[in-house]
N, C-alpha and C positions, 0 to 999 in steps of 0.2 A: 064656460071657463074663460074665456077670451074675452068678454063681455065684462065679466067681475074683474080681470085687470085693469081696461079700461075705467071701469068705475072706481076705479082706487083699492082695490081686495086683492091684493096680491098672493097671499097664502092662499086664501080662499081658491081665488085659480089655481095654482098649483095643485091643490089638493084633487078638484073638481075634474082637473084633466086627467091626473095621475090614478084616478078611478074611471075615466071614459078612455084609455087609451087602447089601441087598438092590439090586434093580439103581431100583426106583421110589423115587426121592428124597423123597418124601415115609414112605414107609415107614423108609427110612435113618435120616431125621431120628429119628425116631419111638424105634426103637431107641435111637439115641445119648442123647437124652434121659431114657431107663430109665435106661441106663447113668451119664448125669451126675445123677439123680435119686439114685442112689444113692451118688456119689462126693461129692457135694457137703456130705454132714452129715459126714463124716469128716474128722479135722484133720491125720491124717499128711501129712506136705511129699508123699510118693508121692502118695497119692490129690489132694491139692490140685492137683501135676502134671497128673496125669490127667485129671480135673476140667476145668483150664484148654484142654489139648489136645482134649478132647473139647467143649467150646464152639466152639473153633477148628473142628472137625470138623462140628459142627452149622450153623454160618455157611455153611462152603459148600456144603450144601444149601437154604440162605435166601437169597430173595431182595431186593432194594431197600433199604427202611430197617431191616426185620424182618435181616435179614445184616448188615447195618452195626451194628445194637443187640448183635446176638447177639457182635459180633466187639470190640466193647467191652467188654462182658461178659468175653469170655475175658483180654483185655488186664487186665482188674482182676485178674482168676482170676490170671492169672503174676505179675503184680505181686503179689499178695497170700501166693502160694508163693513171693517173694524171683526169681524168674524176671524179670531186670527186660530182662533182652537179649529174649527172646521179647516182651515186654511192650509195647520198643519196637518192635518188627517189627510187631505187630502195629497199635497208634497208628501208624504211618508206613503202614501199607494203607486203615487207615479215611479218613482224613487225603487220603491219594491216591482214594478209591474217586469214582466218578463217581454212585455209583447214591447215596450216602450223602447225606441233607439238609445244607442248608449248616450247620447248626447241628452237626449232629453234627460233621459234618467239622471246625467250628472249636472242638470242644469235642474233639476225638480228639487235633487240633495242640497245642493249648491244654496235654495232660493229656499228653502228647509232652516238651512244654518242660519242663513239672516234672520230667517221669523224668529229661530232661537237667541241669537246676539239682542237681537231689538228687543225680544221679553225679556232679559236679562239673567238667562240662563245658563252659563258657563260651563256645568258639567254636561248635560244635553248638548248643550251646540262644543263640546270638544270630543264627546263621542262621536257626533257626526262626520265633526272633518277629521275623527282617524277612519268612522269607515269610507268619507271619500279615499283615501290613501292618494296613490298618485293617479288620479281621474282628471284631478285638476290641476291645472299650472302651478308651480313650484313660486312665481310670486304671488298669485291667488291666495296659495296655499297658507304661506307666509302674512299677508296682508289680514286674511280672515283668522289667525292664531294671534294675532297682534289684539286684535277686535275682542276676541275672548279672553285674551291675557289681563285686557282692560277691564273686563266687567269682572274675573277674579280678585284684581287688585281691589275694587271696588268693594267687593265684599271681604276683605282682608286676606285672602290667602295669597301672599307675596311668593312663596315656596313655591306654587302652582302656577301662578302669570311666571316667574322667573325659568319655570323647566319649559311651560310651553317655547316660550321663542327662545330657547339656547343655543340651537341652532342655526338663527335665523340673523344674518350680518349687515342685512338692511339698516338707514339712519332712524329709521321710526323703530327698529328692536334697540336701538343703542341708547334713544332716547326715552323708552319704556324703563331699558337696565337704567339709566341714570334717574330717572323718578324712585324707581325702586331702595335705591340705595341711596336714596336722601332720608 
């Protein structure tokens, strides 16, 4: 398997180890890490894939915060290969995990909302920061409802950018209200 990465077959590897691995999870891990060891300097969108999947693969042999880190890790890893559907899969597991520190957790939801803002999803990424609630900073809060208010306006619903930041008395909501009302 390690072999076929090096020669450029990154799935291939994957695949090839993910069938040879051992049954002691710690050994697993051990492997998979060779294997992302050596996926990770290379820039091809494949390898980057693989790379990412193979974090994902290494998480679940981790456990508590060490699994929750490892599993954000790979969530960069997809995002970073344009993977941004896995990316979110992944941020919505950390997000939900029980064993993840609360920090992580609002920092997995937190990084959740951007992939939603940046695809340009407004109802999605305004679900998500009511369920952050107050996890995160009250200008955070404010800043990333601004974000959304924008990609509402965007797609016409002015009602909906104008209730989100009603609220919100910062000069970047005064100047959203004043676009609005033009």
């Amino acid at each position: 398997g390690l072999l076929q990465a090096m020669w450029g077959e990154p799935a291939t590897a994957l695949t090839t180890i993910e069938h040879a691995l051992p049954a002691d999870s710690n050994e697993a891990a051990g492997l998979l890490r060779k294997l992302y060891d050596e996926l990770r300097v290379r820039t091809d969108h494949a390898s980057q894939l693989a790379a990412a999947a193979t974090l994902e693969a290494i998480a679940t042999r981790d456990s508590g915060s060490t699994g929750a880190r490892t599993l954000m890790d790979a969530a960069k890893a997809y995002a970073d290969a344009g993977d941004d559907k896995n990316a979110r899969r992944i941020l919505s597991t950390v997000a939900a995990r029980p064993a993840a520190p609360g920090a992580m957790s609002t920092l997995a939801s937190t990084t959740l909302l951007g992939v939603l803002i940046a695809e340009g999803k407004p109802a999605e990424a305004e679900k998500a920061l009511t369920e952050l609630g107050d996890r995160v900073a009250v200008d955070d809060r404010e800043r990333l409802a601004r974000r959304i208010a924008v990609d509402w306006i965007r797609a016409g619903n002015f009602e909906r950018a104008e209730r989100l930041i009603a609220a919100d008395s910062s000069t970047g909501a005064l100047d959203l209200r004043g676009r609005l009302h033009l």
